[in-house]
C-alpha positions as CSV (number, residue, x, y, z in Angstrom):
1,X,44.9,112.3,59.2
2,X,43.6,109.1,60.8
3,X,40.7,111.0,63.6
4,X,38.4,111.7,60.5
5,X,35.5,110.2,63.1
6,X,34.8,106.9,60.8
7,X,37.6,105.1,62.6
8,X,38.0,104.0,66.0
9,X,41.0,105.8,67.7
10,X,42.1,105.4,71.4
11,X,45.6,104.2,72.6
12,X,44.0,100.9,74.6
13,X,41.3,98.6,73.6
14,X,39.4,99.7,76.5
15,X,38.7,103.2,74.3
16,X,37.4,101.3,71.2
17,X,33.4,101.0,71.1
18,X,32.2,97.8,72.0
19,X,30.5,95.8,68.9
20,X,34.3,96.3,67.0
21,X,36.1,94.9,70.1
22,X,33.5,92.5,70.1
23,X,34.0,91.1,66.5
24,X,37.5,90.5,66.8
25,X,36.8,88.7,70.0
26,X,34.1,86.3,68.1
27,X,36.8,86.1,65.8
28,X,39.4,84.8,67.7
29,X,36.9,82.1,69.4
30,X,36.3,80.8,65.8
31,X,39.6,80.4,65.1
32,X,41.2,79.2,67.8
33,X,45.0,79.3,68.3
34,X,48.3,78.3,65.7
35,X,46.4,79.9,63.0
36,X,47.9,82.1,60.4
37,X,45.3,85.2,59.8
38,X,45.5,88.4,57.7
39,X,43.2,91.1,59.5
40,X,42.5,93.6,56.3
41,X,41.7,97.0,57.0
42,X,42.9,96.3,60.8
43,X,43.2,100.3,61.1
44,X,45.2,101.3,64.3
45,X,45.7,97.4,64.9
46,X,43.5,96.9,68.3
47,X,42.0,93.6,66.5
48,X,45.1,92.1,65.1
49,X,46.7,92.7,69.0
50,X,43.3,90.5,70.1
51,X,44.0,88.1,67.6
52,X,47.6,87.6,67.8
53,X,47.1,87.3,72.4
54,X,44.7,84.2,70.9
55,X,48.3,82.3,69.9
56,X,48.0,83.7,66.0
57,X,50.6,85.2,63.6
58,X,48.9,88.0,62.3
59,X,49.8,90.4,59.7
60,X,47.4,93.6,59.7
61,X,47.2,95.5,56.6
62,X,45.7,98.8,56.2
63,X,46.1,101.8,53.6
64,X,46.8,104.6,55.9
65,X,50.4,104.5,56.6
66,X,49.6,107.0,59.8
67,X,46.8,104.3,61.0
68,X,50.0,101.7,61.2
69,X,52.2,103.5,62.8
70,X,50.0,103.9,65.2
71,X,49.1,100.9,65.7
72,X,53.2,100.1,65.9
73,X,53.1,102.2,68.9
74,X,50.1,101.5,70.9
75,X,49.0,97.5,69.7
76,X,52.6,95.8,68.7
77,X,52.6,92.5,69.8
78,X,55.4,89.7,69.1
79,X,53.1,87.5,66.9
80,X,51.7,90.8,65.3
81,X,52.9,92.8,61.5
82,X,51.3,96.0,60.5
83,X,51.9,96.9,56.6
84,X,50.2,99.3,54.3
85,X,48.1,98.3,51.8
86,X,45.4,99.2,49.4
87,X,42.0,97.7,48.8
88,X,41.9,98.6,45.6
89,X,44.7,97.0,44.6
90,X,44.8,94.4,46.9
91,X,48.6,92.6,47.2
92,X,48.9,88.8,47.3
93,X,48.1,87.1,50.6
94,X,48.9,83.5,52.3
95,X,47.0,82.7,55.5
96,X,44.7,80.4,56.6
97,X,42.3,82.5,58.0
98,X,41.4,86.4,56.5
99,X,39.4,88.7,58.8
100,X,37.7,91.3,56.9
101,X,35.5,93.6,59.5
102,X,33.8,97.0,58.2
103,X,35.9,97.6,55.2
104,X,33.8,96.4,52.2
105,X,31.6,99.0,52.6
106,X,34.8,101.6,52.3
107,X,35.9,100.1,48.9
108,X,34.0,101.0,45.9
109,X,34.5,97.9,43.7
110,X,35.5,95.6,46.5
111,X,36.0,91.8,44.7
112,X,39.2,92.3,43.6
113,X,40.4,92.4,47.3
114,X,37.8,89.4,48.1
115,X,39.0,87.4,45.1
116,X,43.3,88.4,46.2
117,X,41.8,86.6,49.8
118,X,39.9,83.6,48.1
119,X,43.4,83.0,46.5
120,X,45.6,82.6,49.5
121,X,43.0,82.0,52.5
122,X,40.8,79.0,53.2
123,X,38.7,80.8,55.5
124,X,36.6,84.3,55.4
125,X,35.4,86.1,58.4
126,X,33.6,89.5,57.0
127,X,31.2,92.2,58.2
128,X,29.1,94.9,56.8
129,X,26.6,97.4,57.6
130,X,23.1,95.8,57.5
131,X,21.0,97.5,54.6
132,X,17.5,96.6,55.9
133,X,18.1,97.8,59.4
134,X,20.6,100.2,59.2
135,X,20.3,101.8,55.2
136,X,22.7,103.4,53.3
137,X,22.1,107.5,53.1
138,X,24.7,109.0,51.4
139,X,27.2,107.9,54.4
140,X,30.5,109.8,54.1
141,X,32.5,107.0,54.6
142,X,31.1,104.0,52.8
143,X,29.8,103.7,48.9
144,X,26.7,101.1,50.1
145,X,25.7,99.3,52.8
146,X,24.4,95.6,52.2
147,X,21.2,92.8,52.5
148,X,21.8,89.4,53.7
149,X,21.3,88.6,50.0
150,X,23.3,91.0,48.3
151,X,26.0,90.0,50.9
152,X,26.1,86.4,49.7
153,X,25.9,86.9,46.2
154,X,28.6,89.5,46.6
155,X,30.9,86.7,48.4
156,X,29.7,83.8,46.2
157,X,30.9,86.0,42.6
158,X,34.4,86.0,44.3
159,X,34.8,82.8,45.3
160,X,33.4,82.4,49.0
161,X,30.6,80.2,50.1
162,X,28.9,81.6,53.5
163,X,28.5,78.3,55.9
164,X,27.0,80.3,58.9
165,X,25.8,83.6,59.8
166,X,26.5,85.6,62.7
167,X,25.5,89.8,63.6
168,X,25.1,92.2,65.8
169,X,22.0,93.7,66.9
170,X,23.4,97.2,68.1
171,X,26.7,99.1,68.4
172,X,27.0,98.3,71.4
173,X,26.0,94.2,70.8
174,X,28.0,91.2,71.3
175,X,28.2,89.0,67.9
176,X,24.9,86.6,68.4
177,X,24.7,83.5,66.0
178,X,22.0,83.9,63.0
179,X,21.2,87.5,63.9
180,X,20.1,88.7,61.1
181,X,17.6,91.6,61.7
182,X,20.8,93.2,63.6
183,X,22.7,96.4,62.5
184,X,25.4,94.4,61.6
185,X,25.5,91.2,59.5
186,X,28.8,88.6,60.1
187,X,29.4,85.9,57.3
188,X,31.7,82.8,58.0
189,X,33.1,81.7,54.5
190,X,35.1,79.0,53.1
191,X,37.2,78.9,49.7
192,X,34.8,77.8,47.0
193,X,35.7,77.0,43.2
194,X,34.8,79.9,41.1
195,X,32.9,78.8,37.8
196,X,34.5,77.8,34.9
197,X,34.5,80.6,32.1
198,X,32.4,83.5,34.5
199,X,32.9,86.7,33.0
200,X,33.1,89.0,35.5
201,X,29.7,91.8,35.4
202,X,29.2,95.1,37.1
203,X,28.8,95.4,41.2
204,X,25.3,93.0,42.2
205,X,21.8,94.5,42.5
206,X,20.1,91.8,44.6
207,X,15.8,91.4,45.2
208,X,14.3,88.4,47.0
209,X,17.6,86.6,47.1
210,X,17.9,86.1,43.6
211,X,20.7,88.2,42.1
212,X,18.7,90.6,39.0
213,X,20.5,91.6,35.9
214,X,23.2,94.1,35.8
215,X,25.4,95.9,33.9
216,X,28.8,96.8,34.2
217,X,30.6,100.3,35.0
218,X,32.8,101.7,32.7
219,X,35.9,100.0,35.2
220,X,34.9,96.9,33.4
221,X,34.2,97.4,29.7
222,X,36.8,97.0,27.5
223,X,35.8,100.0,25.2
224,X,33.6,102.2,27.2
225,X,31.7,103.9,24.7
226,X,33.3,108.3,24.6
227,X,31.0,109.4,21.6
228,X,27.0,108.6,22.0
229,X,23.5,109.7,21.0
230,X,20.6,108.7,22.6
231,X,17.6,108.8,20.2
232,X,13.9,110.3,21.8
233,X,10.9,110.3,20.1
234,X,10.3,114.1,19.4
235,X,11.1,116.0,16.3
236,X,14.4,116.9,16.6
237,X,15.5,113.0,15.4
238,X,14.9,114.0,12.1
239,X,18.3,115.8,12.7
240,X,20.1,112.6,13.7
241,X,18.7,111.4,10.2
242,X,20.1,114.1,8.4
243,X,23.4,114.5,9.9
244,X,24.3,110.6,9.7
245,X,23.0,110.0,6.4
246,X,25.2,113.4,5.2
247,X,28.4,111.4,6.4
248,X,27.5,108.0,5.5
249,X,26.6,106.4,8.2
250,X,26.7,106.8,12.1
251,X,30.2,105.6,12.9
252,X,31.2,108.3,11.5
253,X,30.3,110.6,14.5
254,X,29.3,108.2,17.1
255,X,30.7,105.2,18.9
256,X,27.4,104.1,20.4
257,X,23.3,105.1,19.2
258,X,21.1,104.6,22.1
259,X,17.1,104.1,21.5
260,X,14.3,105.1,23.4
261,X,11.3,102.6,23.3
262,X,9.9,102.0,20.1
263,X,12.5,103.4,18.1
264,X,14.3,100.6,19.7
265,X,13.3,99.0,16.2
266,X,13.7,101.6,14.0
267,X,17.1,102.8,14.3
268,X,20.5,100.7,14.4
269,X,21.6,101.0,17.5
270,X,23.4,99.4,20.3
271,X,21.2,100.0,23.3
272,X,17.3,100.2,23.9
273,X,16.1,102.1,27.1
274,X,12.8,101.5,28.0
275,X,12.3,102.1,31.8
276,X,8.3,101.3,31.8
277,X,8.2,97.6,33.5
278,X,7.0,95.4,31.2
279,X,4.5,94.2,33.3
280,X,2.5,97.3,33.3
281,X,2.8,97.9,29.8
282,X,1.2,94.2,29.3
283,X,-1.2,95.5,31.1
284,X,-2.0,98.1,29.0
285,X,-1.1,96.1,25.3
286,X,-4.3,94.0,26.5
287,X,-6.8,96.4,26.7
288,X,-5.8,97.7,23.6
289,X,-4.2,95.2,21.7
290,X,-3.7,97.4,18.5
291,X,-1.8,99.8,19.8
292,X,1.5,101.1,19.5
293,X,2.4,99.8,22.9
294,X,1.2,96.1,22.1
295,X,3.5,96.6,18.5
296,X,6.5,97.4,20.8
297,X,5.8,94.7,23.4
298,X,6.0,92.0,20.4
299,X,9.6,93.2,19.0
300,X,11.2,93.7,23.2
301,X,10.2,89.8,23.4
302,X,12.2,88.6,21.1
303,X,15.5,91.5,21.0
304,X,18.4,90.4,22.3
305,X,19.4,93.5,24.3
306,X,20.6,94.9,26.5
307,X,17.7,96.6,26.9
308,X,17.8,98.9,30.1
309,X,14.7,98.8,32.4
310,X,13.7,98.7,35.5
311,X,13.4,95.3,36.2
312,X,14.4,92.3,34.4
313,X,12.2,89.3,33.5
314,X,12.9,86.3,31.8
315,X,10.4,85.4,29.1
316,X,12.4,89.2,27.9
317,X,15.6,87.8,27.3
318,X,17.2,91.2,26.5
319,X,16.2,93.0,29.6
320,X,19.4,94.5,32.3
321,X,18.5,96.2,35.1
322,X,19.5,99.7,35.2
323,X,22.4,100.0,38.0
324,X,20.4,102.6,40.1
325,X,22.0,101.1,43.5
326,X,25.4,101.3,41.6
327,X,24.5,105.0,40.0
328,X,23.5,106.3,43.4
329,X,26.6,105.0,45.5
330,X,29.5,105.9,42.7
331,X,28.1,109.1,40.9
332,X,25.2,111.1,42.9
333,X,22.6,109.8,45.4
334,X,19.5,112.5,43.7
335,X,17.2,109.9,43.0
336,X,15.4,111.7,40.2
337,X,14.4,110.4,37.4
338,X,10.9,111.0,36.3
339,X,11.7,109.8,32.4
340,X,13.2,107.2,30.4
341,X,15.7,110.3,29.2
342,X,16.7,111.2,32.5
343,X,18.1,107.1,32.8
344,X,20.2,107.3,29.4
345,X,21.6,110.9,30.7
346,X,22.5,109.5,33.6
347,X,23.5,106.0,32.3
348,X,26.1,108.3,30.4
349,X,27.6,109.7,33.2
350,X,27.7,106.2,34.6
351,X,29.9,104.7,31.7
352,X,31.9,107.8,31.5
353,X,30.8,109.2,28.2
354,X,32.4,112.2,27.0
355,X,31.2,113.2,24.5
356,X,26.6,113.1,24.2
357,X,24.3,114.2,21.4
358,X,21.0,114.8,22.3
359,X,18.7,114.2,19.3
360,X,14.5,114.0,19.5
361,X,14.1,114.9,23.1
362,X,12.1,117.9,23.1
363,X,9.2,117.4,25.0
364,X,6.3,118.5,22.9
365,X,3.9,117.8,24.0
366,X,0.6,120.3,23.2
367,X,0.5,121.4,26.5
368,X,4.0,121.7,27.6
369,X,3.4,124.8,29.0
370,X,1.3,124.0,31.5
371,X,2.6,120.7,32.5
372,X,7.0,120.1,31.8
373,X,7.1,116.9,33.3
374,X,10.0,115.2,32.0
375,X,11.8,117.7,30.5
376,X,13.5,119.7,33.4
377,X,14.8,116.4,34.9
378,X,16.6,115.8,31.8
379,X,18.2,119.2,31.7
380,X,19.2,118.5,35.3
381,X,21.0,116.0,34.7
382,X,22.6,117.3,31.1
383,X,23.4,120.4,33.7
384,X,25.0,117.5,35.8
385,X,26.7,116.2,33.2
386,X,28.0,119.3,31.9
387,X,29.6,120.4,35.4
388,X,31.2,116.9,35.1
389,X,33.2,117.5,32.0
390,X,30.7,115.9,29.3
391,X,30.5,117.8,26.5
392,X,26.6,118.5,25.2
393,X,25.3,118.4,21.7
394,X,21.5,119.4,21.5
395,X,20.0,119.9,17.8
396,X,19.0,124.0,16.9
397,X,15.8,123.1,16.4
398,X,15.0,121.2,19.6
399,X,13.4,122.7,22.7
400,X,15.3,120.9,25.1
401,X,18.1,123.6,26.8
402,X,16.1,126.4,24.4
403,X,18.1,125.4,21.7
404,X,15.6,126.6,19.0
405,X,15.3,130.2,20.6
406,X,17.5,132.7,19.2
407,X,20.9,133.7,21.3
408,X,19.0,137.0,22.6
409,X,16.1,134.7,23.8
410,X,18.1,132.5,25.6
411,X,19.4,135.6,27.8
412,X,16.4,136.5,29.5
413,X,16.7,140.1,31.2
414,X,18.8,141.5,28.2
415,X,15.8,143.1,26.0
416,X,17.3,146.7,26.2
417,X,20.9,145.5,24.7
418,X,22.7,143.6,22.5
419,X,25.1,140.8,23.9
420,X,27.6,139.0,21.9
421,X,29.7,136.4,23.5
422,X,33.0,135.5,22.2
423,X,34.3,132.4,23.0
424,X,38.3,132.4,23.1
425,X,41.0,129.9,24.5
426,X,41.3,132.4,27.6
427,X,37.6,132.1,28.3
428,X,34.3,133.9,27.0
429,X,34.7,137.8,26.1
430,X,31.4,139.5,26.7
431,X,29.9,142.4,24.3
432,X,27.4,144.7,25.8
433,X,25.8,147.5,22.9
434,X,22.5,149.1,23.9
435,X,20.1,148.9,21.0
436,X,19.1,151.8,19.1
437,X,15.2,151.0,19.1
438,X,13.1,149.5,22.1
439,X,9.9,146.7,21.2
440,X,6.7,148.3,21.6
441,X,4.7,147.0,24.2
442,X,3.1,144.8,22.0
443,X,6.6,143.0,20.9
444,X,7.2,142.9,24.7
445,X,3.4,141.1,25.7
446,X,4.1,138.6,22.9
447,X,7.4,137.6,24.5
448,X,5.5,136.9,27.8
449,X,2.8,134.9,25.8
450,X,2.4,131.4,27.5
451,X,-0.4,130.2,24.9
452,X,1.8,128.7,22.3
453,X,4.6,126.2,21.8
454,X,7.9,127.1,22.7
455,X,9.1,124.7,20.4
456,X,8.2,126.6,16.6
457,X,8.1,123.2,14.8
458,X,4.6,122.8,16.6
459,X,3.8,126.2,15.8
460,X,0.3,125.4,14.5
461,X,-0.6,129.3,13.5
């Protein structure tokens, strides 16, 4: 179905709103006539018609096969082709010219179909929704919108250099040279040469122009990690000692050990979160320059990473950025995370991790009682993770998920029966027996007792 009401669908041009008749009409003035021009994403084809009445043998591509036959019935022309095609796997193209208006937005990884153009075109005319005027929310069609500078960057890693910059101020604009405060941001590009040796990196987080460090999705590892456990600082690590040392090292059950702060330095491991910004905890290693935080500042200097934070700086060589712009537009737009946890959970998800063991993240603090700060944002997202096929290992004697509560406490309501639950390749079987004795009503006021520890290693009675 091609009226989903993202594209633009009428039978004449004189149906299509004005800022996309607009573009292609700015188009064709910048390229003049003779031209050979690919229009990607040309949707029912009104633009390539516009181009090809400029004197230009166009060849529209687009992948809905119902949006070009439309556009064979109502916008054929004799110096006009309409093909399918993907942008995700984009096919080989020769033209001098490729027009590329509103579709990078639609593609969730979109260089491979910038760097299929930088191969067979000279020139790049491309458009995108403008970020700081008119901001990504979760829009149904598109996986991000873009900044002037994250636009460029974008263009620059696959091979385009931006010579001029054009936009739109409103939907209903004509294109206006160096409009950049508009709702929509127009790039003029020429073929650059790509950098000998660049390793390709995950899609660009951008601040200030300068393009921060990033890592890459799971798309672009070449073993994305399926077996991993992230290492807290509570109590329950002793159980990641005790089941790795049993089996002779940590291979053994896990392809990646992920550290949080300071433990960063006491475990082997393969990743370091540590979301604090450095800057801040500087702050705080100088008024107290013997503490633990000033200790961990000292060793994050000189590791090589990656260590995951929230913003990169280069006298901390081993600092990446965590992808929150790259989290929110591929996996979930919740922007929760109120602890350092809550990033590796959902830096998991990210990578595609199937497998996660949760060891030493039990919040235990004295008061936890009173104040679970931390804690149920991580079992969001383990809940999130869970729904999304991960499978979750939490030690017996940690507090995250209940774990150290017996099976009966874990099934609050149940006090007057015992349940079993069976677990069989059809699905869980159920038990129900009502129990011969009830608690008195001094077993039953202890259960409701808020005054101690839920968490019985910190049991200090």
């Amino acid at each position: 179905m091609i009226d989903t009401g993202e594209r633009q669908i009428a039978p004449d041009v004189s149906g299509i709103r004005r800022d996309h008749v607009a573009r292609y009409e700015w188009a064709a003035r910048e390229i003049g006539r003779g031209k050979a021009v690919v229009d990607f994403a040309c949707g029912i084809g009104y633009g390539s018609q516009i181009l090809a009445q400029h004197g230009n043998s166009v060849i529209g591509h687009d992948v809905s096969a119902e949006a070009i036959e439309y556009a064979n019935q109502h916008y054929a022309h004799d110096y006009a082709v309409f093909v399918v095609a993907d942008g995700n796997q984009p096919p080989a193209v020769r033209a001098d010219v490729a027009v590329c208006f509103e579709t990078i937005e639609h593609i969730r990884d979109p260089r491979p179909l910038l760097r299929a153009l930088a191969d067979g075109c000279a020139t790049l005319l491309a458009s995108v929704p403008n970020e700081s005027v008119f901001p990504w929310q979760n829009h149904a069609f598109h996986f991000r919108h873009y900044t002037a500078a994250q636009f460029a960057a974008l263009l620059a890693e696959t091979g385009w250099t931006v010579t001029e910059w054009y936009g739109q101020a409103t939907d209903e604009s004509d294109v206006e040279k160096d409009c950049m405060n508009g709702r929509t941001l127009i790039a003029k590009a020429v073929r650059s040469e790509p950098a000998a040796g660049k390793v390709e990196t995950g899609p660009l987080e951008a601040a200030d122009g300068l393009i921060a460090g990033s890592i890459a999705p799971a798309a672009n590892e070449s073993i994305a990690p399926k077996r991993v456990a992230i290492l807290g600082l509570g109590p329950s690590v002793t159980q990641y000692l005790e089941l790795t040392k049993r089996m002779g090292g940590r291979r053994k059950h896990f392809d990646e050990v992920w550290c949080i702060n300071a433990l960063g330095d006491v475990f082997a491991c393969d990743r370091v979160f540590h979301m604090d910004d450095v800057r801040i905890q500087e702050i705080r290693a100088a008024a107290a320059p013997d503490s633990n935080i000033a200790t961990m500042l000292a060793w994050l200097k000189t590791h090589p990473g990656p260590v995951i934070t929230s913003r990169a700086h280069p006298d901390y060589p081993g600092l990446v950025e965590f992808p929150l712009q790259e989290f929110l537009t591929e996996i979930d737009g919740s922007a929760y995370f109120n602890s350092t946890a809550a990033y590796a959970i959902a830096y998991a998800i990210y990578l595609g991790v199937e497998h996660l063991a949760v060891f030493g993240n039990d919040f235990t603090y004295e008061n936890s009682h009173h104040a679970e700060k931390g804690r149920a944002c991580v079992e969001w997202w383990l809940g999130y993770a869970k729904g999304r096929g991960m499978q979750i290992t939490v030690p017996h004697v940690s507090s995250l998920l209940d774990a150290c509560n017996s099976p009966a406490d874990r099934l609050y309501g149940y006090d007057t029966l015992e349940v079993q639950i069976q677990r069989t390749a059809d699905g869980p079987i159920v038990t129900k027996t009502p129990r011969a004795t009830l608690p008195s009503a001094a077993e039953i006021e202890a259960r409701y007792d808020h005054t101690r520890h839920v968490n019985p290693l910190l049991d200090k009675e």
